[in-house]
DRENDO-1510 file (C-alpha; in Angstrom, 1 decimal, always signed):
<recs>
REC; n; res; u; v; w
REC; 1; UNK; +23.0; +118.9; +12.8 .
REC; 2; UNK; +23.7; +115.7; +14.6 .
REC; 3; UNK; +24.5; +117.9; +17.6 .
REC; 4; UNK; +21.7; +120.5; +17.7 .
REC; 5; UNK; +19.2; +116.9; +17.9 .
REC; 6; UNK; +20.8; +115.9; +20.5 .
REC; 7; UNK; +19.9; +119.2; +22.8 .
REC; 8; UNK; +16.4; +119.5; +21.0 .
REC; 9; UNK; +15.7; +115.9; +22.5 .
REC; 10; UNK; +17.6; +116.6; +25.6 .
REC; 11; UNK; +15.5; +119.4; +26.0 .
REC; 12; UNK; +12.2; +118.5; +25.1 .
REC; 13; UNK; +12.8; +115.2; +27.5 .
REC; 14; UNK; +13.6; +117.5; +30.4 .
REC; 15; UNK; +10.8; +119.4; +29.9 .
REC; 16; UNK; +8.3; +116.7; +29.9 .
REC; 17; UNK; +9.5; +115.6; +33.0 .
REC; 18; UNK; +9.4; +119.2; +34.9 .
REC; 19; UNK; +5.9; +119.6; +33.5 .
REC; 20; UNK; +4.5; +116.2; +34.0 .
REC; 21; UNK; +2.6; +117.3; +37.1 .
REC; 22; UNK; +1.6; +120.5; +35.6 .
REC; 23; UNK; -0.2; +119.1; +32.7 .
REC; 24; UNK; -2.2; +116.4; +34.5 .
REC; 25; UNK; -4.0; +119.7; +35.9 .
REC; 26; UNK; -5.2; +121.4; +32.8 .
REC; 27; UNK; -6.8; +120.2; +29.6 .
REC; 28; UNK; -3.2; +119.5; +28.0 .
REC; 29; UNK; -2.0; +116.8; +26.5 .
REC; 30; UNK; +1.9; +115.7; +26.8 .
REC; 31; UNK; +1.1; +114.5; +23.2 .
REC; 32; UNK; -0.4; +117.8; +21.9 .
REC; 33; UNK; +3.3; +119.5; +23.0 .
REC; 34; UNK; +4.8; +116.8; +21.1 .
REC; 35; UNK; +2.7; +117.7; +17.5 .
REC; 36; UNK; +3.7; +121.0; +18.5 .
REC; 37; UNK; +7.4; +120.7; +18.4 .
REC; 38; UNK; +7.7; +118.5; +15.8 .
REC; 39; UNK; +5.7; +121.3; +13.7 .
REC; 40; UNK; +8.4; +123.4; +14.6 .
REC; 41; UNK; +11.2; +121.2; +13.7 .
REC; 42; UNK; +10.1; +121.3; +10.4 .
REC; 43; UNK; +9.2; +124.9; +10.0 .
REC; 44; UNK; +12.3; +125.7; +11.0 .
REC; 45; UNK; +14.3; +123.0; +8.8 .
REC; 46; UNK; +15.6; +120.5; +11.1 .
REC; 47; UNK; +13.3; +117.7; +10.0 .
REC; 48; UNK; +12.2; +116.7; +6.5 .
REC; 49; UNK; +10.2; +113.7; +5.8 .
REC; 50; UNK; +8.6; +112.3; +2.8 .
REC; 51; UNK; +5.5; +110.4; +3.8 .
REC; 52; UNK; +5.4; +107.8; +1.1 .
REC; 53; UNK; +9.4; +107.9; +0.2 .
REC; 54; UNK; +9.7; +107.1; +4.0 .
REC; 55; UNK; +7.0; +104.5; +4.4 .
REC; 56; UNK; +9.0; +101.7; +5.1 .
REC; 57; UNK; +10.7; +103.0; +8.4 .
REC; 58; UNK; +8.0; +105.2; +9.3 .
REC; 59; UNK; +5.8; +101.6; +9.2 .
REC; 60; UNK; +8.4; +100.0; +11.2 .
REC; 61; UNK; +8.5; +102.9; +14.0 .
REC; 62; UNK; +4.7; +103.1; +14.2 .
REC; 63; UNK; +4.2; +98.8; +14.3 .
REC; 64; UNK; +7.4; +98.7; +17.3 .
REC; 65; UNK; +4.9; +101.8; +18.9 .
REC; 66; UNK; +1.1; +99.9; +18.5 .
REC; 67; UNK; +2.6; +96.7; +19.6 .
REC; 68; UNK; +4.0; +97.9; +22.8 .
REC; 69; UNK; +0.7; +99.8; +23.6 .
REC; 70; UNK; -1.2; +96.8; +22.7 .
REC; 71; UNK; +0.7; +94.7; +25.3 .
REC; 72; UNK; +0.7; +97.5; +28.0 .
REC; 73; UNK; -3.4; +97.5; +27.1 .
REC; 74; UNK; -3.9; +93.9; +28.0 .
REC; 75; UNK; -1.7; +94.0; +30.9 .
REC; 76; UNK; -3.9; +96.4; +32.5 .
REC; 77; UNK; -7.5; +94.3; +32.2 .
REC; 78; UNK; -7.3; +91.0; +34.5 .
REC; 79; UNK; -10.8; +90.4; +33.9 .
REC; 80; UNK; -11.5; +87.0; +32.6 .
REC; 81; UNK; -13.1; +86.7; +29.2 .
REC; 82; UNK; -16.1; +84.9; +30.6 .
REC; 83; UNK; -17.0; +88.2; +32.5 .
REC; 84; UNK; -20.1; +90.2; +31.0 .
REC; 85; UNK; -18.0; +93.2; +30.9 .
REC; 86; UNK; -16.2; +92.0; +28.1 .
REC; 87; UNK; -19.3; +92.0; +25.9 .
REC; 88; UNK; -19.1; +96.0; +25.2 .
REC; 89; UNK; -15.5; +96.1; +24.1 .
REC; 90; UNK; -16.2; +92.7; +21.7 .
REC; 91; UNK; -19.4; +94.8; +20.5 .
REC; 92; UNK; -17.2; +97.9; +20.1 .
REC; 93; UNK; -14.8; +96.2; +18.5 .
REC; 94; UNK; -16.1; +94.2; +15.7 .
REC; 95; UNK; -20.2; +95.7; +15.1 .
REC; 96; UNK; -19.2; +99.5; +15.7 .
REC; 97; UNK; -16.0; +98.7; +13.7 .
REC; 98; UNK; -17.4; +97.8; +10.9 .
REC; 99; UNK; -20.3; +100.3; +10.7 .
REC; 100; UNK; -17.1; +102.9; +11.0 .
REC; 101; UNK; -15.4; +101.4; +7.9 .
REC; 102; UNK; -18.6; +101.2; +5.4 .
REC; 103; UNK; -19.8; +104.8; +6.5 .
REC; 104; UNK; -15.8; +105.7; +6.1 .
REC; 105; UNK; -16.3; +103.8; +2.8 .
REC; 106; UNK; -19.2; +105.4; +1.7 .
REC; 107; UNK; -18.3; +108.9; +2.3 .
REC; 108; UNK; -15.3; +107.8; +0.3 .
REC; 109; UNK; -16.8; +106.8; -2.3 .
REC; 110; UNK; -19.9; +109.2; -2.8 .
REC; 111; UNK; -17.5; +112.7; -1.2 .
REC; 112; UNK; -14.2; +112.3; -2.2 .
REC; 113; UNK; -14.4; +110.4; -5.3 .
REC; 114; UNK; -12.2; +107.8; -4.4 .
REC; 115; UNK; -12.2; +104.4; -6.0 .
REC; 116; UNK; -14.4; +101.3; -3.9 .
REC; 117; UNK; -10.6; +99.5; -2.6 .
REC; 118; UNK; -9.3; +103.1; -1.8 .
REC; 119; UNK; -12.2; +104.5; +0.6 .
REC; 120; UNK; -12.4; +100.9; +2.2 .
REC; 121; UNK; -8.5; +101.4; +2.5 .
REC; 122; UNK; -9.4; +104.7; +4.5 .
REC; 123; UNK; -12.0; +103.6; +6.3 .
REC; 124; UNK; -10.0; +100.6; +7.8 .
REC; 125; UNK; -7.2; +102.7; +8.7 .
REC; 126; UNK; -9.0; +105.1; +10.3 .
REC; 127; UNK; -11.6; +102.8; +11.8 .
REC; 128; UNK; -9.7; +101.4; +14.8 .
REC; 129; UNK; -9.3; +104.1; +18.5 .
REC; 130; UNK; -5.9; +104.1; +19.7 .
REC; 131; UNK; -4.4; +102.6; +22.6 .
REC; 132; UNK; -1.6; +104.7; +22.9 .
REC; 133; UNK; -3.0; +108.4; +22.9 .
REC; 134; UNK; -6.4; +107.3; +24.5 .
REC; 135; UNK; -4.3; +105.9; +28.1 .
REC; 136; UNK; -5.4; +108.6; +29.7 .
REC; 137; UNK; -9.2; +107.5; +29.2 .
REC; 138; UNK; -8.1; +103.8; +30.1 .
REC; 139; UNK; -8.2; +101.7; +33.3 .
REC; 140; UNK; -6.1; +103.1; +35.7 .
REC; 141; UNK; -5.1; +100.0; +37.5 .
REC; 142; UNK; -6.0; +96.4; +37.3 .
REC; 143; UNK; -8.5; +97.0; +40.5 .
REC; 144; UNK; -10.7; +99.2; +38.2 .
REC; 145; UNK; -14.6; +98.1; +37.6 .
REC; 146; UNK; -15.6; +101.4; +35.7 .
REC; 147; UNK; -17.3; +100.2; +32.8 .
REC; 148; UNK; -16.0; +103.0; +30.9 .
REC; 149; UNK; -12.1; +102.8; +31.3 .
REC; 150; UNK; -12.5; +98.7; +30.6 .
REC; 151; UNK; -15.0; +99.0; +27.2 .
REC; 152; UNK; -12.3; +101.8; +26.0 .
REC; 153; UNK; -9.7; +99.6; +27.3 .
REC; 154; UNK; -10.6; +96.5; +25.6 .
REC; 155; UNK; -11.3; +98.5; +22.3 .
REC; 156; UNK; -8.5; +99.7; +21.6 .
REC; 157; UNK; -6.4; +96.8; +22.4 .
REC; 158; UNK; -8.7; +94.6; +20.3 .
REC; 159; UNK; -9.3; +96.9; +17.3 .
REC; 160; UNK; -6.2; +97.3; +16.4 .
REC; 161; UNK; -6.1; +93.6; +15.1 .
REC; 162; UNK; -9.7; +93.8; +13.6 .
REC; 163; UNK; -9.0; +96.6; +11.4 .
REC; 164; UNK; -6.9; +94.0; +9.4 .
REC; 165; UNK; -8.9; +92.3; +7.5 .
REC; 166; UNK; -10.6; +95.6; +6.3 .
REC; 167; UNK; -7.3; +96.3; +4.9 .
REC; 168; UNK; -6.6; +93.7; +3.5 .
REC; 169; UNK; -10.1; +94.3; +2.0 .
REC; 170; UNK; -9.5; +97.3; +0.2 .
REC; 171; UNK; -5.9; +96.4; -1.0 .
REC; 172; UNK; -7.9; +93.7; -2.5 .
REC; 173; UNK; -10.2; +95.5; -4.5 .
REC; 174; UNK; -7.3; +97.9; -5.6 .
REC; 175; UNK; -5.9; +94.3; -6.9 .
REC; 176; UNK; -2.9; +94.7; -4.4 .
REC; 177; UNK; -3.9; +91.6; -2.4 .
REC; 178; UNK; -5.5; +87.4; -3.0 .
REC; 179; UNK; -8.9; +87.3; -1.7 .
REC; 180; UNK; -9.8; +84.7; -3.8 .
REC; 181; UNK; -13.1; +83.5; -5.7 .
REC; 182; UNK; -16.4; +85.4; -4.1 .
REC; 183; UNK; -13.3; +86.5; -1.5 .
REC; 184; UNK; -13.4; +83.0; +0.3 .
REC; 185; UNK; -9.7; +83.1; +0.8 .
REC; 186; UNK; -10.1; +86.9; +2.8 .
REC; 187; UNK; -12.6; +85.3; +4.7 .
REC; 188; UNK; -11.1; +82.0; +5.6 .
REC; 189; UNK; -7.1; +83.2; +5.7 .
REC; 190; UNK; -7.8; +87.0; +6.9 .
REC; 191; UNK; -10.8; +86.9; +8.7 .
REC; 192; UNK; -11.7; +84.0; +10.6 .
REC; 193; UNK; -7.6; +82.2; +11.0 .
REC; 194; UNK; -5.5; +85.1; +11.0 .
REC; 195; UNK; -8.3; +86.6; +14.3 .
REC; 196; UNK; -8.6; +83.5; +16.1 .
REC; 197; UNK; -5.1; +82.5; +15.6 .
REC; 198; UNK; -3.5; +85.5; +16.7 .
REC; 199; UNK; -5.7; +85.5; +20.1 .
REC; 200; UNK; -4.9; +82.2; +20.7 .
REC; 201; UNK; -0.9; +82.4; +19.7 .
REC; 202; UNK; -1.1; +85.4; +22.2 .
REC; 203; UNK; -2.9; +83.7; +24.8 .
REC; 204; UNK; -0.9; +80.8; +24.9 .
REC; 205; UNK; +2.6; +82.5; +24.6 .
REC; 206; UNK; +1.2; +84.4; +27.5 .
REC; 207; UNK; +0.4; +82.0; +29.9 .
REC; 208; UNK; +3.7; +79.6; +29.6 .
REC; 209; UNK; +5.6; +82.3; +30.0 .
REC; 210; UNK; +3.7; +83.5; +32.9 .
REC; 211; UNK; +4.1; +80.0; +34.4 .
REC; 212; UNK; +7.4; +79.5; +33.8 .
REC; 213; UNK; +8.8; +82.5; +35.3 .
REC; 214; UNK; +6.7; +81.9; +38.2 .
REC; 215; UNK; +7.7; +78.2; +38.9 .
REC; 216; UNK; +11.6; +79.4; +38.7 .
REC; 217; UNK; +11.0; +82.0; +41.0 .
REC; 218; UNK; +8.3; +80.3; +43.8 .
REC; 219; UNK; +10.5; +77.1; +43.5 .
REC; 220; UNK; +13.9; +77.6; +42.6 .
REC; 221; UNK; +14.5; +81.4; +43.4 .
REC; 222; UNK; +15.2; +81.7; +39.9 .
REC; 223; UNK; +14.6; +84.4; +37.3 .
REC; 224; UNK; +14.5; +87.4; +39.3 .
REC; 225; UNK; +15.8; +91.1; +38.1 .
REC; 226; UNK; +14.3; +90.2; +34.5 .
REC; 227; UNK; +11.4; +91.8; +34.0 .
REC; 228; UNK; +12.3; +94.5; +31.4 .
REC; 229; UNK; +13.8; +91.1; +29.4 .
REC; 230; UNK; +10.3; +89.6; +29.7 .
REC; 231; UNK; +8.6; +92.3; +28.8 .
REC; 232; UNK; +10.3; +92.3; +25.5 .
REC; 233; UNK; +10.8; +88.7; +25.0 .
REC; 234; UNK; +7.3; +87.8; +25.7 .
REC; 235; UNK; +6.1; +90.9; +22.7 .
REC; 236; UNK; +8.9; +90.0; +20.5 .
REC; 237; UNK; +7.6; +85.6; +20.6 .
REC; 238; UNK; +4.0; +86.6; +20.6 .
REC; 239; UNK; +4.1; +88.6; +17.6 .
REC; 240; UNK; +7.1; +86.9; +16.0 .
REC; 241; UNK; +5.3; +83.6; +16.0 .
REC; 242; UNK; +2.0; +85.1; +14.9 .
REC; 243; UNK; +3.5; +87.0; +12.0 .
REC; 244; UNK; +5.2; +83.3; +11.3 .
REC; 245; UNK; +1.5; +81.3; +11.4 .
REC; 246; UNK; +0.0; +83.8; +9.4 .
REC; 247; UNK; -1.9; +85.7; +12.1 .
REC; 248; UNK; -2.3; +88.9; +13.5 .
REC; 249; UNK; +0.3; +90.0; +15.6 .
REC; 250; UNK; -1.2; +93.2; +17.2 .
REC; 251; UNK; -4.4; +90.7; +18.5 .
REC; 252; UNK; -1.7; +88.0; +19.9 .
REC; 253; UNK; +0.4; +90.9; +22.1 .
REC; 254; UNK; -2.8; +92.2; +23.0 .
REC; 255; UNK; -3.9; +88.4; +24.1 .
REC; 256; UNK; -0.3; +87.7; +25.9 .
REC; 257; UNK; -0.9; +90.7; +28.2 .
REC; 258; UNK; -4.4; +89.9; +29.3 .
REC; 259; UNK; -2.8; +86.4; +29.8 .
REC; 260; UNK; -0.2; +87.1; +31.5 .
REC; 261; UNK; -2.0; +89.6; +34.0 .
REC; 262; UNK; -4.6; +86.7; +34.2 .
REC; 263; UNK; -2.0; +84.3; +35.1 .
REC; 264; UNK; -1.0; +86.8; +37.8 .
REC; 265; UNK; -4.7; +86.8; +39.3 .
REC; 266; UNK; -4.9; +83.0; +39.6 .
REC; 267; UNK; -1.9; +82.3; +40.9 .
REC; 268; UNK; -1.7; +85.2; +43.3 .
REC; 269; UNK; -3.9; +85.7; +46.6 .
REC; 270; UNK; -7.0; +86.6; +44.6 .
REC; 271; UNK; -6.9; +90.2; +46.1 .
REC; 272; UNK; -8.2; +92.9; +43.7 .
REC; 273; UNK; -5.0; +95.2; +44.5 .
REC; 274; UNK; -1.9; +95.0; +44.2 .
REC; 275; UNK; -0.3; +95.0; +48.2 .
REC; 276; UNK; +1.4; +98.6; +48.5 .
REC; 277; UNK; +4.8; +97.2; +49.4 .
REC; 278; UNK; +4.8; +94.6; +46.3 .
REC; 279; UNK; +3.9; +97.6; +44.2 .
REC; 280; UNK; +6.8; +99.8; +45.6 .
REC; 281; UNK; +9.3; +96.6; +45.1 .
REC; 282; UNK; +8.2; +96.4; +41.9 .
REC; 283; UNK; +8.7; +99.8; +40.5 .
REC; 284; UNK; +11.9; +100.2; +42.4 .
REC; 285; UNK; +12.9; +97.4; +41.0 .
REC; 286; UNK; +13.8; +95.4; +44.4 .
REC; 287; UNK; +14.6; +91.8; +44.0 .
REC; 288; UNK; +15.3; +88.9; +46.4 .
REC; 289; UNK; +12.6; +88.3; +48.7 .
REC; 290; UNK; +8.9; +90.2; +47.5 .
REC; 291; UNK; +9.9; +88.7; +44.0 .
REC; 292; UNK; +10.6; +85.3; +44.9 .
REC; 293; UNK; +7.6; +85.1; +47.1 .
REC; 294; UNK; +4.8; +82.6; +47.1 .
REC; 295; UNK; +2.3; +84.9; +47.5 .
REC; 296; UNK; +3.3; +88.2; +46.1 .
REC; 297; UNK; +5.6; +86.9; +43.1 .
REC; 298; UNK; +2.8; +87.0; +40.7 .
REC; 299; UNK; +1.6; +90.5; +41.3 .
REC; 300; UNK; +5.3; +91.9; +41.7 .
REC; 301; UNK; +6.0; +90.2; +38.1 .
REC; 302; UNK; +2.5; +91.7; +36.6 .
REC; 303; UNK; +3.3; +94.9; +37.9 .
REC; 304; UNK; +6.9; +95.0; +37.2 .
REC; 305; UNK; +6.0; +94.2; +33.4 .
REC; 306; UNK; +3.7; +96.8; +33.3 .
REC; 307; UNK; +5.5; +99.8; +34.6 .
REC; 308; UNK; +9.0; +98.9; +32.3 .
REC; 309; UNK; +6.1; +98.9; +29.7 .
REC; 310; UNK; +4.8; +101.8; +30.4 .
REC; 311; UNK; +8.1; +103.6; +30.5 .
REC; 312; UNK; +8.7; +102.3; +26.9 .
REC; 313; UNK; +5.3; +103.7; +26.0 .
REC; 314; UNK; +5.9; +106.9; +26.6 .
REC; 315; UNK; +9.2; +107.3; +24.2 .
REC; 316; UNK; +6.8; +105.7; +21.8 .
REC; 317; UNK; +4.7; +108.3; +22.2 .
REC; 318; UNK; +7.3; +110.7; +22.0 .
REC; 319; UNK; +8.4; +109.3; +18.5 .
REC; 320; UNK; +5.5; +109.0; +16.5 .
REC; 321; UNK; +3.5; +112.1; +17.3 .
REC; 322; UNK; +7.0; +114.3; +16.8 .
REC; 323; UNK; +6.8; +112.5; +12.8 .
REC; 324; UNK; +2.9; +113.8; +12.4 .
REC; 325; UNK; +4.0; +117.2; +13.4 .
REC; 326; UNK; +6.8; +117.2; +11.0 .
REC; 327; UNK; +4.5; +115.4; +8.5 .
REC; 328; UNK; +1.6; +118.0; +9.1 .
REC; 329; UNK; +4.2; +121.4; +8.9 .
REC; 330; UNK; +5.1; +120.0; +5.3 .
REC; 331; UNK; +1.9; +120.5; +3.5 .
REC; 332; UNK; +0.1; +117.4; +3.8 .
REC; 333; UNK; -2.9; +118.3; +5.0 .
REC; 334; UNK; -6.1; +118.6; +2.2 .
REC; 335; UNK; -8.9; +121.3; +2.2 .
REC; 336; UNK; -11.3; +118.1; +2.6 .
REC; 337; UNK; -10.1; +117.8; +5.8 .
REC; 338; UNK; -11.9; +120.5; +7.2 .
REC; 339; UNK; -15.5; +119.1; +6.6 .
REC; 340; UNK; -14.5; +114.9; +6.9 .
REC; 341; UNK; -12.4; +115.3; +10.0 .
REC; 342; UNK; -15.6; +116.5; +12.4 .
REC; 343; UNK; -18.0; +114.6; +10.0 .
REC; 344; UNK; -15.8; +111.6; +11.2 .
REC; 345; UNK; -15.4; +112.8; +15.0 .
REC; 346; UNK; -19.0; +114.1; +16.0 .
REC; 347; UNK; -20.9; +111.7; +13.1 .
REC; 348; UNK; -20.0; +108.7; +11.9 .
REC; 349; UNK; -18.0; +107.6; +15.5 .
REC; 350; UNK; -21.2; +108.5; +17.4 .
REC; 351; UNK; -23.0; +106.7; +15.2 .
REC; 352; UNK; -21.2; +103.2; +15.6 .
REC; 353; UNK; -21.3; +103.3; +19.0 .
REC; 354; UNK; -24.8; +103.7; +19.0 .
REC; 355; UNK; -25.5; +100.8; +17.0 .
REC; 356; UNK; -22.8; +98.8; +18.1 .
REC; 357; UNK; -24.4; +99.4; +21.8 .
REC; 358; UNK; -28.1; +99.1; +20.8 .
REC; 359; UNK; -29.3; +97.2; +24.5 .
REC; 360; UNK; -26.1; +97.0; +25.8 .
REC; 361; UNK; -26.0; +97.6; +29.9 .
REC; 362; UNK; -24.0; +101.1; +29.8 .
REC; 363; UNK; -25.6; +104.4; +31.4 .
REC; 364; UNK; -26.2; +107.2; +28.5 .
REC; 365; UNK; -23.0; +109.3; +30.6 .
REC; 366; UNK; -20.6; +106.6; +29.4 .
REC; 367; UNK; -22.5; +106.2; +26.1 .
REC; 368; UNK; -21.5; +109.5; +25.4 .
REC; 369; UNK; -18.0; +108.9; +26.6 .
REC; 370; UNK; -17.8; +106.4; +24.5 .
REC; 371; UNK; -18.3; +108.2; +21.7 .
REC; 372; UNK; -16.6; +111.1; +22.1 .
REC; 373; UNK; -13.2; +109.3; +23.0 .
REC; 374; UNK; -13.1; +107.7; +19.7 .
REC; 375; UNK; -9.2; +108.5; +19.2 .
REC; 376; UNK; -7.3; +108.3; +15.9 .
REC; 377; UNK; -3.6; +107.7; +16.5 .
REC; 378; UNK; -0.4; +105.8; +15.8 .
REC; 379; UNK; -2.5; +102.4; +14.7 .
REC; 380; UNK; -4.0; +104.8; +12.1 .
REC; 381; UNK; -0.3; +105.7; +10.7 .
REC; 382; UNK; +0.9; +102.3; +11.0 .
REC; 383; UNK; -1.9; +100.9; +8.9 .
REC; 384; UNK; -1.4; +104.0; +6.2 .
REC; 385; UNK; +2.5; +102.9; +6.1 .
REC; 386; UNK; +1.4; +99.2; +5.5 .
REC; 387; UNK; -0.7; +100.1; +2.8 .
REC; 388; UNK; +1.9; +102.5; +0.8 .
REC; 389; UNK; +4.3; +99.6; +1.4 .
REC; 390; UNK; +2.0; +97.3; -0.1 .
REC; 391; UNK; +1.8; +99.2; -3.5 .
REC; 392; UNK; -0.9; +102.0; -3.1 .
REC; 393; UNK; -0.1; +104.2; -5.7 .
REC; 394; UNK; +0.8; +108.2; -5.2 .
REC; 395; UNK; -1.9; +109.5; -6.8 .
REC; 396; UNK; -4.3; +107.5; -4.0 .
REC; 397; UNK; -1.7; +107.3; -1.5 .
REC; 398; UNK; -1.2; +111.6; -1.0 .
REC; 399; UNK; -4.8; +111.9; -0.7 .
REC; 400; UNK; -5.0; +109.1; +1.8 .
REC; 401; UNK; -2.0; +110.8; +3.7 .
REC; 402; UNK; -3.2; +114.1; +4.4 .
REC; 403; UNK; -6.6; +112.7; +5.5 .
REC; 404; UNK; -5.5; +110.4; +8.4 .
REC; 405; UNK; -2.6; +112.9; +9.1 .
REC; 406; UNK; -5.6; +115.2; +9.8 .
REC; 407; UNK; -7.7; +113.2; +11.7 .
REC; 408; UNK; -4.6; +111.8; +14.2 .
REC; 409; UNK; -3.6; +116.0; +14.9 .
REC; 410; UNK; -7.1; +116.6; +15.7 .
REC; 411; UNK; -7.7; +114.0; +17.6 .
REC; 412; UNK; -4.4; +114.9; +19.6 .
REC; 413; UNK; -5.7; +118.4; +20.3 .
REC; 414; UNK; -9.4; +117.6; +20.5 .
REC; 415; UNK; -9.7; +114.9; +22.4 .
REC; 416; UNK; -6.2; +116.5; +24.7 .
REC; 417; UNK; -7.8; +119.0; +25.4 .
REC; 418; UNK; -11.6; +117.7; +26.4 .
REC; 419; UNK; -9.9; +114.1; +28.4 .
REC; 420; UNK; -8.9; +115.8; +31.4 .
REC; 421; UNK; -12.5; +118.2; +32.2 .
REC; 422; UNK; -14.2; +115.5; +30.8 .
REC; 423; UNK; -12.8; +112.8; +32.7 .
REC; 424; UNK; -12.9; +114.4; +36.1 .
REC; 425; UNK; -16.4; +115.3; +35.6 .
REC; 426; UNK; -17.0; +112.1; +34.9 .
REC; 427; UNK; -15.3; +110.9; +38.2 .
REC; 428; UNK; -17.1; +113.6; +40.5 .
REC; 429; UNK; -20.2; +112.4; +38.6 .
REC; 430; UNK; -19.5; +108.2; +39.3 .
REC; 431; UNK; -18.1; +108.9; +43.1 .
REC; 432; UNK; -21.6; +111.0; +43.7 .
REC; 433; UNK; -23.6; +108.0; +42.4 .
REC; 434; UNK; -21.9; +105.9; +44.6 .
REC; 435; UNK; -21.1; +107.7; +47.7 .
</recs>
C-alpha cells in the first residue's frame, strides 16, 4: 500500500504541473481535480477516514494549511491600515460575519432542529470565506488597487480569526466552554483580548523581524539565503506566542504578513512594483548583491517570503481538499444538503454582504462579486475538527460533518468553475472603464 501512494502522489503531482497552464484557461479548478481524486481514492479503497475518530490530526493538518494561507494573505496587501480601502474588508469581516452566523443559526435552529449552541456552532464554522481556495479571486500582486481582489483579500485573511469567538459561542451554550456570568468572560477573554491581541502579537512579531533581517543584511551583509527559514519562523513565533497570550493565532499570522510587507514598503524606494530584476532574484533564489542591497533588500525579502509561501500553499491545498474527497466518497453527505447548501450560497451570503456594505463606496459589479465569491474551505474544516476535539458529541457532530463537508465540495466546484469566466469578465469589464 505504502508503495502504490507513493506513484498515486507522484502522479497526481506530475500532472498538476503539466496542466497548470491548461487549467488557468478554462473554468477549472486545480482544487476541483483534487476532490476528485481523493473521491476515487476512497471508492476504490485506498483511503479510509473517520471524520470524528480522526479529528485530532485532521485539525492539525487543516490549522498548519489556514495559517500558511493566512500569512501568504497578508503578505500580498501592503496597504496601510489607515487607507479607506480597508473599511470594506473590516465591514465584511465583522457586520456581514455576524449576520452569516445568526441567519446560519436561525436556519439551524428553526430547519434542522438542531439545539441553540449547535446551529451557532455551524454557523461559525461555516461563516468565515477562505483564503486558500478563493486565491484565485485575490490580489494578484502587491501593486494591485482593484477594490475587489483587496475587500476579498482582507476578508478572508481577517475572518478566519473572527469566526472564533462564534465558536467559542456555541461550544458555550452546548456547556463545552466558560463564558461566564451574562457571558462577560466570552466577551472580555474571547472577544475583545483574544482579537486585539492577536493583531497586535502579529503586528509586532512582524515588524521586528522585518527590521531585523533588514538591518543585518543593509549593514552587515548578513542573513541572506534565509528566506524559506523566515517564512516559517516568523508563522511559527506569531502564532506560537499568540496561542501562549491567549489570543488568536490565525489574526496574528495574518497581522505579521501585512507587517512585514508593510515594513518592506517603508523601507524600500516607495515604488508600487516590485523592480523586474529584484523579482527574478528573488524567485530564483539569487543571493549576494540584489539581497543585500540598500534599496532593493526590502522588496527582494517581501517577495522571496511570499513565493516560498506560496509554494507551500499549494501542497496545502493539495492535502486538505484530497481528505474532503475521501471524507465526501464515504457517505457523509446529508439529504439536507441539497436545499441548505444553495440557501447558504445564493441567500444568506448575498444577504450579509448586502448589509454589511449598506453605503459602502463599491460599484454594484463588485457587489455582486462579492457575494458570489463567498468560499467555504479548509477554515471551515479546521473549525469543525476544533469543535469535535472540544467534546461535540456524535449525535451533533455527524450532522455537523456532512453539512460543512457539503458546503466546502460545492464551493470547490461552484465557485471553480464560475472564478475564471467570471473573473476575466470582470477584467475586460474594469480595463474598458478605464481605458
Amino acid at each position: 500500500m505504502f508503495t502504490v501512494w507513493f506513484i498515486l502522489i507522484g502522479a497526481l503531482f506530475t500532472l498538476m504541473a503539466l496542466s497548470q497552464t491548461v487549467l488557468s484557461r478554462l473554468p477549472l479548478s486545480t482544487a476541483m481535480l483534487y476532490l476528485l481524486f481523493g473521491g476515487a481514492l476512497a471508492y476504490f479503497g485506498l483511503a479510509d477516514v473517520e471524520p470524528i475518530a480522526a479529528s485530532a490530526w485532521l485539525e492539525r493538518i487543516t490549522e498548519v494549511a489556514v495559517i500558511i494561507s493566512l500569512f501568504t494573505a497578508g503578505l500580498k496587501l501592503r496597504t496601510p491600515f489607515s487607507d479607506s480601502r480597508w473599511q470594506m474588508p473590516v465591514r465584511l469581516a465583522f457586520i456581514s460575519m455576524t449576520v452569516t452566523v445568526a441567519l446560519i443559526a436561525f436556519v439551524g435552529v428553526a430547519a434542522l432542529g438542531l439545539p441553540l449552541g449547535a446551529a451557532v456552532l455551524l454557523g461559525a464554522v461555516l461563516a468565515p470565506t477562505d483564503p486558500v481556495l478563493a486565491s484565485d479571486v485575490q490580489v494578484e500582486d502587491p501593486s494591485d488597487q482593484d477594490r475587489l481582489r483587496f475587500s476579498l483579500t482582507g476578508e478572508a485573511g481577517l475572518n478566519d480569526g473572527v469566526a472564533f469567538p462564534f465558536v467559542m459561542l456555541g461550544l458555550g451554550l452546548l456547556g463545552l466552554h466558560e463564558l461566564g456570568a451574562w457571558g462577560w468572560r466570552w466577551l472580555a477573554v474571547d472577544v475583545v483580548w483574544a482579537i486585539a491581541g492577536g493583531l497586535a502579537i502579529g503586528a509586532l512579531m512582524g515588524w521586528l523581524v522585518g527590521h531585523l533581517v533588514l538591518y543585518l543584511r543593509r549593514h552587515h551583509k548578513e542573513a541572506v539565503g534565509s528566506d524559506d527559514f523566515l517564512s516559517i519562523g516568523l508563522i511559527a513565533l506569531s502564532y506560537g506566542l499568540a496561542l501562549l497570550l491567549a489570543t488568536y493565532g490565525f489574526l496574528a499570522v495574518f497581522a505579521a504578513g501585512v507587517a512585514l510587507r508593510r515594513v518592506e514598503k517603508r523601507a524600500g524606494t516607495g515604488d508600487e512594483e516590485v523592480p523586474p530584476e529584484v523579482e527574478a532574484a528573488a524567485l530564483s533564489g539569487e543571493e549576494a548583491a540584489v539581497a543585500t542591497d540598500p534599496d532593493h533588500a526590502p522588496a527582494y525579502m517581501a517577495k522571496a517570503v511570499l513565493g516560498f509561501n506560496e509554494q507551500l500553499e499549494r501542497i496545502a491545498v493539495l492535502a486538505v481538499v484530497l481528505l474532503v474527497g475521501v471524507l465526501l466518497a464515504q457517505g457523509n453527505l446529508p439529504a439536507e444538503a441539497l436545499w441548505f447548501v444553495p440557501l447558504l450560497l445564493l441567500v444568506i451570503r448575498p444577504l450579509a454582504t448586502w448589509v454589511g456594505l449598506w453605503g459602502a463606496p463599491v460599484a454594484p459589479s463588485q457587489r455582486r462579486l462579492i457575494a458570489w465569491f463567498g468560499i467555504r474551505g479548509i477554515g471551515s474544516l479546521y473549525y469543525l475538527m476544533f469543535a469535535l476535539q472540544h467534546g461535540v458529541p456524535r449525535s451533533l457532530g455527524m450532522p455537523l460533518v456532512g453539512l460543512v463537508l457539503a458546503t466546502v465540495a460545492s464551493s470547490v466546484v461552484v465557485h471553480g468553475v464560475s472564478v475564471t469566466p467570471l473573473m476575466n469578465a470582470y477584467a475586460r469589464a474594469r480595463g474598458r472603464a478605464l481605458g
